[in-house]
C-alpha positions as CSV (number, residue, x, y, z in Angstrom):
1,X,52.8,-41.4,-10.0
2,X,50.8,-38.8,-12.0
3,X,50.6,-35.0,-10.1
4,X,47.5,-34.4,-8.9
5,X,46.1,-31.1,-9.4
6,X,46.6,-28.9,-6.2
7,X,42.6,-28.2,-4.7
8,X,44.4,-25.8,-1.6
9,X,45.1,-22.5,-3.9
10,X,42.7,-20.1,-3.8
11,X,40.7,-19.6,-7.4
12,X,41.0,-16.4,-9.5
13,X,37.6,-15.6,-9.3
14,X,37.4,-15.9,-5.4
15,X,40.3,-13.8,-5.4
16,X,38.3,-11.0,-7.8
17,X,35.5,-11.2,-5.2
18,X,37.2,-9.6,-2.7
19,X,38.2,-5.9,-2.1
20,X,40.9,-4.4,-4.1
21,X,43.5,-2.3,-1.2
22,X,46.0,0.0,-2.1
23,X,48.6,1.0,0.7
24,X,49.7,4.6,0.2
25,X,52.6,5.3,2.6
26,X,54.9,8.2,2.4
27,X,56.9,9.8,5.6
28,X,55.0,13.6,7.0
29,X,54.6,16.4,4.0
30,X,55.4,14.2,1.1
31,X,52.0,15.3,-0.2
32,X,50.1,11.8,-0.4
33,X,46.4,13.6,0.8
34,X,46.8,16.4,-2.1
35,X,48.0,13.6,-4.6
36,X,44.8,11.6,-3.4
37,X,42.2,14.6,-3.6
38,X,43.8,15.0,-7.3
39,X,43.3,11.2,-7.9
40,X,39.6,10.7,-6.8
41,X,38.8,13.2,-9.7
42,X,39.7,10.7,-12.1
43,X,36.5,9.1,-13.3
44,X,38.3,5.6,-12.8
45,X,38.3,6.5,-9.0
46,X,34.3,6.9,-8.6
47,X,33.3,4.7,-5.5
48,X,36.6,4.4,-4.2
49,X,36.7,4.6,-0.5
50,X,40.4,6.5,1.3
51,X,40.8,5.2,5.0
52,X,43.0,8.2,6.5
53,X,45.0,8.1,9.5
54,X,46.5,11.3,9.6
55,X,46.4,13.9,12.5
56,X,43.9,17.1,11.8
57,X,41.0,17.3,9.4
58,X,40.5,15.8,6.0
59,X,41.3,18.6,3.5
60,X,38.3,18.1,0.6
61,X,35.6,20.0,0.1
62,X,32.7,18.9,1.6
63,X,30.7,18.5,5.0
64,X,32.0,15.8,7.7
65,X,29.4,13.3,8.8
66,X,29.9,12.6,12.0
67,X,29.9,8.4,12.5
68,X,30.9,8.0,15.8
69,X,35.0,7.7,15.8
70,X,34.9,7.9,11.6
71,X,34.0,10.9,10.2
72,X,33.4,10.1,6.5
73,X,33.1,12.9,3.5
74,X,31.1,11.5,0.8
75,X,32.0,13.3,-2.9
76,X,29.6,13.8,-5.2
77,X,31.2,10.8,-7.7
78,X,30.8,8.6,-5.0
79,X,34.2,8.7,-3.5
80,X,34.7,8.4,0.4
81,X,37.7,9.8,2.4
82,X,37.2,8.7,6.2
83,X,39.4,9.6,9.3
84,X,40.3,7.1,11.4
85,X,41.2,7.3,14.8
86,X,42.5,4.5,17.1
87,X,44.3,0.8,15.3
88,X,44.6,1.1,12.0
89,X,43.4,-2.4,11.5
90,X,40.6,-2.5,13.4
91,X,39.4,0.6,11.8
92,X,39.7,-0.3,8.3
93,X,37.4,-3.5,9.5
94,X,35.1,-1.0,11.0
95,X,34.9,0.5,7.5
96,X,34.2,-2.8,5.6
97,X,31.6,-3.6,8.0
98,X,29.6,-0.9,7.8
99,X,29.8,-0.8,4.1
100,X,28.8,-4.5,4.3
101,X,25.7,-3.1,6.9
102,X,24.7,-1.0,4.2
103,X,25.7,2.1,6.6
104,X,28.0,4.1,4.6
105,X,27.3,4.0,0.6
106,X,29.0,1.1,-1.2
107,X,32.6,1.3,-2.6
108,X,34.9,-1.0,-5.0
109,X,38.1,-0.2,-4.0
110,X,40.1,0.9,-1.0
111,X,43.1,3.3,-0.4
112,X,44.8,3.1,2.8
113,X,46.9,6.1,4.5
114,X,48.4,6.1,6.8
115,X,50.5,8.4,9.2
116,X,53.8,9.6,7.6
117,X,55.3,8.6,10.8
118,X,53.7,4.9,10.3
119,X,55.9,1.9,9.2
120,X,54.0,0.3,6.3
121,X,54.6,-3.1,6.9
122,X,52.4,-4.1,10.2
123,X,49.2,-2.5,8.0
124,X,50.2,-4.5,5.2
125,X,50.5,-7.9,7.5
126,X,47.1,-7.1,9.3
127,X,45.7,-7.4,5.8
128,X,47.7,-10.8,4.9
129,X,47.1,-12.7,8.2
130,X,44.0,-11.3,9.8
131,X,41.2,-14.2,8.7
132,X,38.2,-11.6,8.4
133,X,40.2,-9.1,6.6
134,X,41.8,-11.5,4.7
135,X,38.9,-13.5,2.8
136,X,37.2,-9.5,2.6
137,X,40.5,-7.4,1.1
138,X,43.2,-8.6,-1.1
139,X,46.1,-6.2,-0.8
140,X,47.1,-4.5,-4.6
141,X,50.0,-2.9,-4.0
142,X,52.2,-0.5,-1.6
143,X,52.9,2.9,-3.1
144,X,55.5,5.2,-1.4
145,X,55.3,9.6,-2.0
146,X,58.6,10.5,-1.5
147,X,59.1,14.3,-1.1
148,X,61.8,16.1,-3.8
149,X,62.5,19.0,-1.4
150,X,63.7,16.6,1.1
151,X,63.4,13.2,0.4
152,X,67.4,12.9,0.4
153,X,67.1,14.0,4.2
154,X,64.4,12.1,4.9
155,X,65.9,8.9,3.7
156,X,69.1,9.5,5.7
157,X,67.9,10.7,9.0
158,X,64.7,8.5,9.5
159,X,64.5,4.8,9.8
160,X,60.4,5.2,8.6
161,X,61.2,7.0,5.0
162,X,63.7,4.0,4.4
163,X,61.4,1.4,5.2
164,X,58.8,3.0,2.9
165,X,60.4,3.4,0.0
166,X,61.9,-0.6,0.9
167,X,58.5,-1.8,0.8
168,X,56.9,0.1,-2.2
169,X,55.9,-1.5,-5.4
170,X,55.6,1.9,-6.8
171,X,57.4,4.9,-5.7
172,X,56.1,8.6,-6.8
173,X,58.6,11.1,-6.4
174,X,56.7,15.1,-5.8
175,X,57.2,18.7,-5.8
176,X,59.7,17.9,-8.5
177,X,58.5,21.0,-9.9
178,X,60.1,22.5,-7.3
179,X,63.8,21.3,-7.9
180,X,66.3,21.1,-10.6
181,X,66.7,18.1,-12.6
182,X,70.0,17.3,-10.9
183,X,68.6,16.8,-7.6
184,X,65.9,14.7,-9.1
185,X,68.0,12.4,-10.6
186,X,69.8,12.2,-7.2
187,X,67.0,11.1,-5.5
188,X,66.0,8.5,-8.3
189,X,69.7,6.5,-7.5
190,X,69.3,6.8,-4.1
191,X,65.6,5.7,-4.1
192,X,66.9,2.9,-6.3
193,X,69.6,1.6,-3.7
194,X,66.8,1.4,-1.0
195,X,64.4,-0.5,-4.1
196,X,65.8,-1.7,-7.0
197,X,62.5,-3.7,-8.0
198,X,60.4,-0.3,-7.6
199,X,58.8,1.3,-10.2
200,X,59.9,5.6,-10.0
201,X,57.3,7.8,-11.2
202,X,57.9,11.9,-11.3
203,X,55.0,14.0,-10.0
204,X,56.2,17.2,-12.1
205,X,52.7,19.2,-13.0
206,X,54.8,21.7,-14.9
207,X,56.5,19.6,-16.8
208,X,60.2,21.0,-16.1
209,X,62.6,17.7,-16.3
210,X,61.6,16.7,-20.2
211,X,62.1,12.7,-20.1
212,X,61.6,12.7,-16.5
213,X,58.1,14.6,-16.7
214,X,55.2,12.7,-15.7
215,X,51.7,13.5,-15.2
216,X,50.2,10.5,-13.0
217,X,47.2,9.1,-13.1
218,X,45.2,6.1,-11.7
219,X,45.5,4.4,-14.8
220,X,49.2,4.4,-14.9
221,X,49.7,4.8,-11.3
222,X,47.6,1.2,-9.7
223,X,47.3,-2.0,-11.5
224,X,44.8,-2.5,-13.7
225,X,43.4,-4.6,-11.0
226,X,42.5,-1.9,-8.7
227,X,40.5,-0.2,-11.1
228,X,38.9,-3.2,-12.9
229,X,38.3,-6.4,-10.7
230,X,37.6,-8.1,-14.2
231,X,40.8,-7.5,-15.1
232,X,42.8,-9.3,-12.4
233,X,43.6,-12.7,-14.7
234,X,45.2,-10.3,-17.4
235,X,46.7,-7.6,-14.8
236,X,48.7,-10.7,-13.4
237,X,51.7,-9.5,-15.3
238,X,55.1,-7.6,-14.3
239,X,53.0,-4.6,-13.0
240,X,51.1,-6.4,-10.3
241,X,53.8,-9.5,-9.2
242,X,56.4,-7.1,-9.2
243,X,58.7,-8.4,-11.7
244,X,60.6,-5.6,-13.4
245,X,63.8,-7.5,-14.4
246,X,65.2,-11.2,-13.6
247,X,68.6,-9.9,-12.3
248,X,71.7,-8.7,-10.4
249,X,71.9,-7.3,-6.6
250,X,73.7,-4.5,-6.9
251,X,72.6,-0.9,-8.6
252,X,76.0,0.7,-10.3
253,X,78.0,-0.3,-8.0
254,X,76.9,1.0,-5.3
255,X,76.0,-0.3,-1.6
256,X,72.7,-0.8,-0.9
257,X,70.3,-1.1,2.1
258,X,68.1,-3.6,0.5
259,X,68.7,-5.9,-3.1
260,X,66.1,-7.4,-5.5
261,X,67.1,-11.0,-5.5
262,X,65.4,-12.7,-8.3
263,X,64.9,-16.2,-8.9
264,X,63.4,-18.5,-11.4
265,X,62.8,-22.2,-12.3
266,X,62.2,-23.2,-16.1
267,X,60.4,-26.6,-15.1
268,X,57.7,-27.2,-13.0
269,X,57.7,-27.2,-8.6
270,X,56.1,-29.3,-6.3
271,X,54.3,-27.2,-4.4
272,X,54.7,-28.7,-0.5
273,X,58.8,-29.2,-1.5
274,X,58.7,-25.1,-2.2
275,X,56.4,-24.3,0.4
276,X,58.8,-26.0,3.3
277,X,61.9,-24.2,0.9
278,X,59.9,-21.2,1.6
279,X,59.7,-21.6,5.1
280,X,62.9,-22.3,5.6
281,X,64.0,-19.1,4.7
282,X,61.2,-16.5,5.8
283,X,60.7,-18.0,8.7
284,X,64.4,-17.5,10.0
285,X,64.7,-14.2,8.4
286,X,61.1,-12.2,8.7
287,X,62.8,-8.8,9.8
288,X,65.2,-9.2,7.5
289,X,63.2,-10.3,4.4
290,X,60.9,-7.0,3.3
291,X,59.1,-8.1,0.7
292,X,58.3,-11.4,-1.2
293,X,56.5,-12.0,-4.6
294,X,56.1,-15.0,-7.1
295,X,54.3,-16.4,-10.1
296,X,54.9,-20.1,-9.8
297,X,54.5,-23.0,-12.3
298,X,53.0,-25.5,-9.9
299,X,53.0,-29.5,-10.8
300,X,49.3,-29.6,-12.0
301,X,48.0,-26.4,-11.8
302,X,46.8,-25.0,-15.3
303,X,47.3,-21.5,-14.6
304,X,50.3,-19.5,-12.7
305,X,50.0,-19.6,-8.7
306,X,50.8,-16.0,-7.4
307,X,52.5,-15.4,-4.0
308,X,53.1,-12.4,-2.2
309,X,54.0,-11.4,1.8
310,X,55.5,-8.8,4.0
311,X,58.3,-10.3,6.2
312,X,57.5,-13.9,7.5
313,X,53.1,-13.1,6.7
314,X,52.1,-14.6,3.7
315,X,48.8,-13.5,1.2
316,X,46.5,-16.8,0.5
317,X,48.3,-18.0,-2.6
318,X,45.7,-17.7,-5.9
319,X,45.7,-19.9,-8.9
320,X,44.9,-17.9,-12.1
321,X,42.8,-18.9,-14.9
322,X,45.6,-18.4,-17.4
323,X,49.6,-17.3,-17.9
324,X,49.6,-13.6,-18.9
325,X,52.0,-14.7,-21.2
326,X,53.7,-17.2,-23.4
327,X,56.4,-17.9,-20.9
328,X,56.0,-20.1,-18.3
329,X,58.3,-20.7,-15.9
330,X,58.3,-19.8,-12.1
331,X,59.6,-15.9,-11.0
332,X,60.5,-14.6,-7.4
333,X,61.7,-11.6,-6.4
334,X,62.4,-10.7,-3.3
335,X,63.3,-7.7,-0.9
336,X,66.5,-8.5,1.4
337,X,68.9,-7.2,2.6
338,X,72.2,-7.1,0.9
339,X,74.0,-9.2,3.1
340,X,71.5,-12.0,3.2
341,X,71.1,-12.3,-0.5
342,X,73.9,-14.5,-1.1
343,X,72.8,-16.8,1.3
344,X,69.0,-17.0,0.0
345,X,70.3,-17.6,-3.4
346,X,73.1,-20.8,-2.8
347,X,69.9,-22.1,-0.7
348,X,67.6,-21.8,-3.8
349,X,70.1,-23.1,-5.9
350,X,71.1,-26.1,-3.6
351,X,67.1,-26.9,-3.2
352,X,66.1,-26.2,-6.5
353,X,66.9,-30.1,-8.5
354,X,64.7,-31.7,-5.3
355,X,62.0,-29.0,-5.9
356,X,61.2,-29.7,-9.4
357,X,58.8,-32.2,-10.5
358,X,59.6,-34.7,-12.9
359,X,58.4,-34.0,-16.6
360,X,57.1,-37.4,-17.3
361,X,54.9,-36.6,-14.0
362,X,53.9,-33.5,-15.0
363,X,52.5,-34.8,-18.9
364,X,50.7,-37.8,-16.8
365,X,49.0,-35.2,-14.8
């Protein structure tokens, strides 16, 4: 019997049509406000709106505007940096709506902070599984600030700092300016061991570490996405599904926290058999499966269906118009911890023959 062509995906354009959110975590004095006040300069940024959640006063240059529990600072390129008081959720929806009332001046894309004492992943979910929020935002990506002067400390003496860097698609490592080399290359293996799947960027303004020098900006910091909503169907690639290498678990030899476990299929998957796979391991798992992120060659579907979730919450899953590239096959990676890789993998490779759709099916389609 033919495949029929899955209807229940949600369709690229829909999925351009709402928000673009970036989730900027990073634990107290990493710098993630100055690195933002640098950012909005950019003329990429213009009408980008920052949703703070930090204790004091927003440090940019301009007057507050007093809107009732936000207090917004609107920049002259059309930026907005607001500070949030009470849930984090249900003041980013606050946000939306009055941008939606027409009471605060429109903006295309939105950066998240929140407090450096703040576990990323219960933001990231409200934006996944809340229905409102959900059909209005799409979540980007999670980037993590992790401090040079102290980020080696802060990884071993709070939970929060590990569970940061865990989650991050992209991690920024500042005040490397203010250390040697050595100690940033430290920092890079033992951010690694927490991330393997992470991209490691180097805030270093003066350029002191050579090859590791980096001077960031929004262009190569956020997918292409953020910055471009017409861009999503060609963004779809490595930078934005997370795909940095099909590979191993382990990182030198070394122990780690959390492993990359990567998976892939070379023929096509019936979507309801992976979907009850799926469950069968998030479900049982959540606090023990971070992070979750796949391009999938579904049984009828023309273009790649992209997945992504933070424990056992899932992101609507979105059919693009078209394969970023010539190879199509189905990707996951995903964030676990290292002693529940093994498991996740002889399951994926024990379900994987019922999961695959027959070719003949497939051409009939």
């Amino acid at each position: 019997m033919p495949a029929a062509r899955p209807s229940f995906f949600l369709r690229a354009d829909l999925d351009r049509a709402r928000l673009p959110v970036v989730l900027l975590s990073g634990f107290l004095g990493a710098g993630k406000t100055s690195l933002v006040n640098t950012l909005l300069r950019h003329p990429s940024m213009a009408r980008t709106a920052v949703a703070v959640n930090e204790f004091g006063a927003i440090p940019l240059d301009a007057d507050l505007i007093d809107h009732g529990a936000d207090k917004t600072v609107v920049m002259a390129n059309g930026c907005l940096c607001c500070n949030l008081a009470g849930d984090m959720e249900e003041a980013v929806m606050r946000v939306f709506t009055r941008r939606e009332a027409g009471d605060m001046p429109a903006f295309d894309r939105l950066i998240i902070e929140p407090s450096g004492l703040a576990d990323p992943a219960p933001i990231a979910q409200g934006i996944l599984r809340n229905p409102v929020i959900s059909r209005a935002l799409r979540l980007e990506a999670i980037v993590t600030v992790v401090d040079a002067l102290f980020g080696e400390d802060h990884i071993t003496r709070f939970a929060e700092t590990r569970k940061q860097i865990a989650l991050a698609d992209t991690i920024l490592v500042s005040k490397a300016d203010l250390v040697d080399t050595a100690t940033v290359e430290q920092l890079i293996l033992r951010i690694g061991r927490l991330n393997p799947a992470a991209s490691v960027r180097i805030i270093d303004p003066r350029g002191r570490h050579g090859s590791l020098d980096s001077r960031v900006s929004p262009l190569d910091l956020f997918p292409a996405s953020f910055l471009d909503a017409d861009a999503l169907p060609a963004a779809m690639t490595a930078a934005r599904a997370g795909f940095q290498a099909d590979g191993g678990t382990d990182l030198d030899g070394h122990a780690s926290d959390y492993v990359a476990l990567s998976l892939t299929a070379d023929r096509p998957l019936d979507w309801h058999r992976f979907e009850t796979w799926l469950r069968s391991v998030r479900l049982p798992h959540s606090e023990r499966l971070l992070r979750l992120k796949a391009m999938l060659d579904i049984a009828g579907s023309e273009g790649p269906v992209v997945l992504h979730g933070i424990h056992h919450v899932l992101h609507p899953a979105v059919e693009l118009d078209r394969w970023p590239d010539e190879m199509r096959r189905s990707r996951l990676v995903l964030i676990v911890e290292q002693e529940l890789a093994g498991a996740i993998r002889a399951s994926w490779a024990n379900a994987l023959p019922g999961l695959i759709v027959a070719a003949a099916s497939v051409r009939a389609g």
